[in-house]
Short mmCIF file of the C-alpha atoms (twelve columns), coordinates in Angstrom:
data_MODEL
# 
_entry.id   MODEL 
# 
loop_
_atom_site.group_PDB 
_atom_site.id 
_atom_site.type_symbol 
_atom_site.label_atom_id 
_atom_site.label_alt_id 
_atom_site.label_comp_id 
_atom_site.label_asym_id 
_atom_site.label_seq_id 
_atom_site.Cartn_x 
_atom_site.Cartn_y 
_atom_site.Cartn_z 
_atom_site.pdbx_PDB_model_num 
ATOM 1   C CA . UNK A 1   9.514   -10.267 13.433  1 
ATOM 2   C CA . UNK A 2   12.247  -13.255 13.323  1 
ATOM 3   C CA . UNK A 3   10.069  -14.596 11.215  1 
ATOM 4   C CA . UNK A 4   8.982   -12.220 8.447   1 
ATOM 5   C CA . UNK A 5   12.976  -11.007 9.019   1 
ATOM 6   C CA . UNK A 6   14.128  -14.907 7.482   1 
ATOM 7   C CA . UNK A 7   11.742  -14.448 4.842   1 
ATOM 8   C CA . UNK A 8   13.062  -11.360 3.555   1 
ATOM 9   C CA . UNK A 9   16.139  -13.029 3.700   1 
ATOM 10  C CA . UNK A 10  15.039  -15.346 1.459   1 
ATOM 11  C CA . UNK A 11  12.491  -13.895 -1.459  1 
ATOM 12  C CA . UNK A 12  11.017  -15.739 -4.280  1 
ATOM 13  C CA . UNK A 13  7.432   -15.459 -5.362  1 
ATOM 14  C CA . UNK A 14  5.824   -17.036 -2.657  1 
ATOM 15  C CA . UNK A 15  7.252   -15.342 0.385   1 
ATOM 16  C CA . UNK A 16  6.354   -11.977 -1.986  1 
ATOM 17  C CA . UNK A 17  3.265   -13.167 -2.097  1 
ATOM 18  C CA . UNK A 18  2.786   -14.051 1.696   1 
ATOM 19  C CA . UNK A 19  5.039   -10.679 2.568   1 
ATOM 20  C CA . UNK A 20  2.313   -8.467  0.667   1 
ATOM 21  C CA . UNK A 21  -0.684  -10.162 2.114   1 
ATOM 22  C CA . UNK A 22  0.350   -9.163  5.262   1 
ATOM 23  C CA . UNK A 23  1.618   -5.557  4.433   1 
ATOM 24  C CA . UNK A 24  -1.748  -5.139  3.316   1 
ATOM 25  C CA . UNK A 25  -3.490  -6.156  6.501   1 
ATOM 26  C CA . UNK A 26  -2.195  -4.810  9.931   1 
ATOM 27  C CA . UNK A 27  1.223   -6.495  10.253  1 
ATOM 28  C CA . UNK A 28  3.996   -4.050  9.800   1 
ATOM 29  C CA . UNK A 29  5.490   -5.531  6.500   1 
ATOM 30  C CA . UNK A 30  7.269   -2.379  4.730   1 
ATOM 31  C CA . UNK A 31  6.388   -2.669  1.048   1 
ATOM 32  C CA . UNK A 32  9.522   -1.318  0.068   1 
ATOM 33  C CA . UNK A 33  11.536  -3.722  1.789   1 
ATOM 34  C CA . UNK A 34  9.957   -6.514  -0.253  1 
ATOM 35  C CA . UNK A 35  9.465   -5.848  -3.949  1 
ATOM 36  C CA . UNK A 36  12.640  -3.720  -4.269  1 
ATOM 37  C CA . UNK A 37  15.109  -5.855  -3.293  1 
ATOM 38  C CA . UNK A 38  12.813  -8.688  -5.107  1 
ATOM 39  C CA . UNK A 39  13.435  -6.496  -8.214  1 
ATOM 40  C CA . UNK A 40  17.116  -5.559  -7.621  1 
ATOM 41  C CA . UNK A 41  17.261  -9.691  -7.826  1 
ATOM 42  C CA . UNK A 42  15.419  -9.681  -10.678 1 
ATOM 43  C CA . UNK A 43  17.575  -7.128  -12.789 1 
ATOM 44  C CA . UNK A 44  20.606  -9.904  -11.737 1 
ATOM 45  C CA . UNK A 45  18.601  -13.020 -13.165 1 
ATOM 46  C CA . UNK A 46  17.307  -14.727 -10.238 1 
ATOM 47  C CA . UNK A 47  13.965  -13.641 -11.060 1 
ATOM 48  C CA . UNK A 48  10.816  -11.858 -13.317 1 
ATOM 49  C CA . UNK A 49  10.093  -8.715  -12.382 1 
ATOM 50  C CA . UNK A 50  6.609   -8.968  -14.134 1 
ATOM 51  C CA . UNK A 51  6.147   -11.732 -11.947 1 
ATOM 52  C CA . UNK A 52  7.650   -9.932  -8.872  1 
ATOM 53  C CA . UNK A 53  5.075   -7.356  -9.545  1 
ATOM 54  C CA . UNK A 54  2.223   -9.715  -10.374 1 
ATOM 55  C CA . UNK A 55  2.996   -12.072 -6.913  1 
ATOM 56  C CA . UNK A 56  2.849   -8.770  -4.950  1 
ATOM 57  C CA . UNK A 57  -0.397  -7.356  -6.099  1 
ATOM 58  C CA . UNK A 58  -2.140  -10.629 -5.839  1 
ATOM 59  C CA . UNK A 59  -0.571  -10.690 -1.968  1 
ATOM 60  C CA . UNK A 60  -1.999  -7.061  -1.696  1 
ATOM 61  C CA . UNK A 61  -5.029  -7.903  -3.035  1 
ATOM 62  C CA . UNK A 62  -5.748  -10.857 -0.531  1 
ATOM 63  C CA . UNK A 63  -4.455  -9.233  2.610   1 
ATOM 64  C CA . UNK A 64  -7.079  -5.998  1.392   1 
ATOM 65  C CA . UNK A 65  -9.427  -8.250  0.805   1 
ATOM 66  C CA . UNK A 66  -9.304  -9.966  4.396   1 
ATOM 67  C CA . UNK A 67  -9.006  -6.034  6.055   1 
ATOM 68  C CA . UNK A 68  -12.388 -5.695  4.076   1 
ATOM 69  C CA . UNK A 69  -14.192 -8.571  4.894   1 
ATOM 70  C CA . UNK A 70  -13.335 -8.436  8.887   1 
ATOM 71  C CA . UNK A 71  -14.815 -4.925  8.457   1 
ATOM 72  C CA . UNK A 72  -17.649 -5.348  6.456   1 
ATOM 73  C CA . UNK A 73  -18.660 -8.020  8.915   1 
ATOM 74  C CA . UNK A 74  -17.454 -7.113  12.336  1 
ATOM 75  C CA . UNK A 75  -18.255 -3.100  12.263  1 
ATOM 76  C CA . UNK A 76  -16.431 -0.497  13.177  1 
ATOM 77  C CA . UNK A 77  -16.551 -1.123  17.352  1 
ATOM 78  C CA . UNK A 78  -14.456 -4.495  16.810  1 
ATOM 79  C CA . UNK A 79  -12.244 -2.585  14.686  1 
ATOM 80  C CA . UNK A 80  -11.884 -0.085  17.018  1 
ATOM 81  C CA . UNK A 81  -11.135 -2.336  20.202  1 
ATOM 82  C CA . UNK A 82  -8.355  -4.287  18.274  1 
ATOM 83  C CA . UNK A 83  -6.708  -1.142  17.128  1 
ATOM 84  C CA . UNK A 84  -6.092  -0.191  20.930  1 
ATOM 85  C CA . UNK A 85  -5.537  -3.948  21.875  1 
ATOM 86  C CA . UNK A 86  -1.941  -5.374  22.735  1 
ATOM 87  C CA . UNK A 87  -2.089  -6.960  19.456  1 
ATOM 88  C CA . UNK A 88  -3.093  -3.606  17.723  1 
ATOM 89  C CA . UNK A 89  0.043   -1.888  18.999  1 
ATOM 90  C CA . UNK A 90  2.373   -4.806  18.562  1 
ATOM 91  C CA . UNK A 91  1.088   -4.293  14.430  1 
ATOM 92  C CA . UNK A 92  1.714   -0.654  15.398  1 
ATOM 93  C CA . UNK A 93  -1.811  0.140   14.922  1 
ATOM 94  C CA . UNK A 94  -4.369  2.552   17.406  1 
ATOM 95  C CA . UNK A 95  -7.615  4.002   16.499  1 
ATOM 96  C CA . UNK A 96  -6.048  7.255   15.256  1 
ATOM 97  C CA . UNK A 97  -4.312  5.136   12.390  1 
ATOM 98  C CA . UNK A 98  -7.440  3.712   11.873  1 
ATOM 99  C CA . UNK A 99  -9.941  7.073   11.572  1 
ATOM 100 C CA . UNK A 100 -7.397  8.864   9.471   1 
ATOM 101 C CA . UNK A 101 -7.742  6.005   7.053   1 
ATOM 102 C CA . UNK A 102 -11.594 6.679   7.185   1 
ATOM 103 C CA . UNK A 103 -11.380 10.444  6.949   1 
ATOM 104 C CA . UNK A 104 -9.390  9.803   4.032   1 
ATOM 105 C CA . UNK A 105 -11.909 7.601   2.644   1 
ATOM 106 C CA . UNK A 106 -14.639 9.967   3.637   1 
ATOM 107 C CA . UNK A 107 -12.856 12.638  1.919   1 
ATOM 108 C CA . UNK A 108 -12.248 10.709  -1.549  1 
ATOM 109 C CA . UNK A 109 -14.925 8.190   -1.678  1 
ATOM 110 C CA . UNK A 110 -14.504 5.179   -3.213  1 
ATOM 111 C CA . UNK A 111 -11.756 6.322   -5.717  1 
ATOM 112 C CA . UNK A 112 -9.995  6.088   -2.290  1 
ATOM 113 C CA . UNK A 113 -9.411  3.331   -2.587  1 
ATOM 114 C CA . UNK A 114 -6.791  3.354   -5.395  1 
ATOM 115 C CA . UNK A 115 -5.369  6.450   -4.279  1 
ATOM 116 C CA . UNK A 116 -4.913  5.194   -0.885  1 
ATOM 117 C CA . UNK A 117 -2.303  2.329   -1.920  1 
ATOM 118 C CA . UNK A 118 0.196   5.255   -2.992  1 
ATOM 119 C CA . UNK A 119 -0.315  7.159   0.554   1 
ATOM 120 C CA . UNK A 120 2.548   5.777   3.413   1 
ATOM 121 C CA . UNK A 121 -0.276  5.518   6.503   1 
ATOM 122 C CA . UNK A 122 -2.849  4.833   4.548   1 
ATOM 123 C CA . UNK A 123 -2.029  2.115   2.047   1 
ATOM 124 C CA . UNK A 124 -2.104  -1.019  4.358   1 
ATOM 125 C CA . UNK A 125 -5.328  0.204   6.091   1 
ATOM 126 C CA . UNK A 126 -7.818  1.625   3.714   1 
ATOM 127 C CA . UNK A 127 -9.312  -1.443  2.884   1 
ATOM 128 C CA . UNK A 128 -11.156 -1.171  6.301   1 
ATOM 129 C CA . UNK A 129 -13.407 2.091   5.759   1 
ATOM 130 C CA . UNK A 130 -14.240 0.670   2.291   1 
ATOM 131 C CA . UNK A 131 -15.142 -2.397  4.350   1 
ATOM 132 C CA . UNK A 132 -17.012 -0.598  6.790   1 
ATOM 133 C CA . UNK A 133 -19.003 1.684   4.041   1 
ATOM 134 C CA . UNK A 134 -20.056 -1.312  2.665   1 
ATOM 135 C CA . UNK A 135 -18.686 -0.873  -1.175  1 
ATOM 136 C CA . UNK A 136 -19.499 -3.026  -3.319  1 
ATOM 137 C CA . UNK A 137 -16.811 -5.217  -3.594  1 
ATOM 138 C CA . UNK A 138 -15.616 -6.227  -6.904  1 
ATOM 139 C CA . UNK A 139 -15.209 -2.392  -7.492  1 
ATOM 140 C CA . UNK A 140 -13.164 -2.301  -4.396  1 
ATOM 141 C CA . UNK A 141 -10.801 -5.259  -6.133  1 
ATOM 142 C CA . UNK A 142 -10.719 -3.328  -9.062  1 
ATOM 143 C CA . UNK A 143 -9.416  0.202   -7.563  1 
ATOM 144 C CA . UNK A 144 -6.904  -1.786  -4.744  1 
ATOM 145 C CA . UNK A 145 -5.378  -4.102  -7.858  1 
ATOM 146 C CA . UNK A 146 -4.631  -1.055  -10.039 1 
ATOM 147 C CA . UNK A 147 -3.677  0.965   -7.130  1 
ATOM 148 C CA . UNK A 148 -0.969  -2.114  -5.556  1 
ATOM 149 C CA . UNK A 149 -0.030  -2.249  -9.630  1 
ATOM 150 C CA . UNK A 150 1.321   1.388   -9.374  1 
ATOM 151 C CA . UNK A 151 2.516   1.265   -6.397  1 
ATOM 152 C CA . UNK A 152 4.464   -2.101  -6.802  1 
ATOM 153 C CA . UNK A 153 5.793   -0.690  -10.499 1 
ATOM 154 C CA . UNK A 154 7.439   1.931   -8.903  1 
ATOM 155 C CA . UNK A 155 9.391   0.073   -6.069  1 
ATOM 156 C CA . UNK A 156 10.545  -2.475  -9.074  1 
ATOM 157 C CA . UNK A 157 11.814  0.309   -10.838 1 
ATOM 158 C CA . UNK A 158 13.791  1.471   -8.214  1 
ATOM 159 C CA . UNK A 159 14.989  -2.101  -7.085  1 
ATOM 160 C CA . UNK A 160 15.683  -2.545  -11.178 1 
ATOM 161 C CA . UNK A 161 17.717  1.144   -11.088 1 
ATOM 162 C CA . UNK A 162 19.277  0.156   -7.800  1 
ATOM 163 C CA . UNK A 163 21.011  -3.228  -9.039  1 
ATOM 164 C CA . UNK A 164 22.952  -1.200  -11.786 1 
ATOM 165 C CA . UNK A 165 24.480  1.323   -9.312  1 
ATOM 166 C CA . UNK A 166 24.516  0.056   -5.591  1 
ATOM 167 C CA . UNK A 167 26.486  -2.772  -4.205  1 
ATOM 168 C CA . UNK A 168 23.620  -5.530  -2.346  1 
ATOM 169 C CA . UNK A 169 24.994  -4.860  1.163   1 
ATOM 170 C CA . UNK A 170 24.138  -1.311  0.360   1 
ATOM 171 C CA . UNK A 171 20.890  -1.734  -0.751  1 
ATOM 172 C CA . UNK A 172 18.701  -1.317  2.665   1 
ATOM 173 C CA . UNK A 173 20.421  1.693   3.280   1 
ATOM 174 C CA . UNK A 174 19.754  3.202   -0.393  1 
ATOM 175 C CA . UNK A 175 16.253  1.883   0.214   1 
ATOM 176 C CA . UNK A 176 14.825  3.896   3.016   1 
ATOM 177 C CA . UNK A 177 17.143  7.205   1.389   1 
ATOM 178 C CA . UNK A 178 14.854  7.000   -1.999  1 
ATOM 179 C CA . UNK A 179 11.712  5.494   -0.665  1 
ATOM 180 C CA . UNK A 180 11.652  9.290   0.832   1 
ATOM 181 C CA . UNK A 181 11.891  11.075  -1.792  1 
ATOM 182 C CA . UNK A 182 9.277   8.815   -3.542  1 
ATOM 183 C CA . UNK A 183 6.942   9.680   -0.761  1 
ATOM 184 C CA . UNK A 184 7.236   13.107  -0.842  1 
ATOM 185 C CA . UNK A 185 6.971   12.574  -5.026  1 
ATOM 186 C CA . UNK A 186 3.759   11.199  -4.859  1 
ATOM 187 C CA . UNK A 187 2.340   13.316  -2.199  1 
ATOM 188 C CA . UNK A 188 3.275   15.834  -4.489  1 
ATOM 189 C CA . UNK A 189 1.406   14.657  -7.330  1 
ATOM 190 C CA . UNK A 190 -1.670  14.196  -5.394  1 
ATOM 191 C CA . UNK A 191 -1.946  17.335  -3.832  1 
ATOM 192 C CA . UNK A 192 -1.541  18.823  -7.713  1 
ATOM 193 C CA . UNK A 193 -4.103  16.704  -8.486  1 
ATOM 194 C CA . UNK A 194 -6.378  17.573  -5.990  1 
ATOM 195 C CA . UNK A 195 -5.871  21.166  -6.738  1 
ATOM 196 C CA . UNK A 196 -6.564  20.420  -9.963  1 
ATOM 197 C CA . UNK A 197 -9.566  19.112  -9.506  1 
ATOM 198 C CA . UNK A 198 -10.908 21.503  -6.894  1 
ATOM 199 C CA . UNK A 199 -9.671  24.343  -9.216  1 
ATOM 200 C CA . UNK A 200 -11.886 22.618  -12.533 1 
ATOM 201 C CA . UNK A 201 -15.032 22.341  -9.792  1 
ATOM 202 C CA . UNK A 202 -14.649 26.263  -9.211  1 
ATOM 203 C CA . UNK A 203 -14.441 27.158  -12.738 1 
ATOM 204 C CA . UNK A 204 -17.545 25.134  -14.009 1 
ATOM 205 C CA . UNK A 205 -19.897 26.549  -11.479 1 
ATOM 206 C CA . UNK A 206 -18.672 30.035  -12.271 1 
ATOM 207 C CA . UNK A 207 -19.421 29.418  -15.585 1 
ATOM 208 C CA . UNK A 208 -22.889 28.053  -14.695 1 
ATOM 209 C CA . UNK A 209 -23.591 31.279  -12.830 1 
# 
């Protein structure tokens, strides 16, 4: 935690990139802690943000793509017995993290996939049920790039909103207040959009009958 402490300390593109790998595997890498403050830089001239976002979802995409692999490969009883491992709570991981994930991805299918990188829970380990249903996987690259892309567009927009009205040694603090209500924002908008859907399934086979 020293470590991954010295390289937020000290972002440019590559610890971005190496910060959002491991987000996106098992190591307990807050997102939001990353590519805002990356972007709050960013709005002062020390970097892109297009390239802040592009160096995160190419992180994201590699550290999903290595959560995939492991479970396509290993199975689900591997999975399983590093969740409850030492290791698996040190990344603050147990199997009930881990089946949520797939009852999410169970629920959603493989659309889950893009959905899940805008969930807080769910984004860092959804990869593995898509890895353990065996999807194909250049579909699976597809959903988790567009989904990181979204996800990562909205953090820069707060780090970009941030610079013009926060001080920096107030930024961490102003971080975790607004990363809330972006969580409950999106959950929001899902749940609409699930209703939406469920309410569009009801009315066609009414009409049918």
């Amino acid at each position: 935690m020293n470590f991954i402490t010295s390289l937020l300390a000290n972002l440019n593109y590559g610890t971005i990139f190496f910060l959002m790998l491991l987000e996106s595997t098992v190591v307990p890498v807050p997102s939001e802690f990353v590519v805002t403050p990356a972007a709050y830089h960013a709005a002062g001239g020390n970097l892109d943000v297009f390239l802040v976002i592009l160096f995160a979802t190419i992180g994201a995409d590699f550290g999903a793509s290595i959560n995939y692999l492991v479970a396509y490969y290993v199975g689900r009883p591997v999975i399983y017995r590093f969740a409850n491992s030492k290791w698996g709570k040190l990344c603050l991981l147990n199997q009930e993290k881990v089946e949520k994930s797939e009852r999410y991805f169970d629920d959603h299918g493989v659309v889950a996939t893009l959905t899940g990188r805008l969930i807080p829970g769910i984004r860092h380990l959804i990869s593995i049920p898509a890895g353990l249903a065996k999807m194909n996987y250049w579909k699976f690259l597809l959903y988790t790039t567009v989904g990181a892309v979204a996800w990562h567009s909205i953090l820069a927009l707060l780090g970009w909103y941030l610079h013009s009205v926060v001080p920096e040694e107030q930024l961490n603090d102003k971080i975790t207040e607004y990363a809330e209500y972006i969580k409950i924002g999106i959950l929001a908008i899902m749940i609409l959009a699930i209703g939406y859907f469920i309410v569009r399934s009801l009315l066609k086979k009414s009409r049918k009958k």
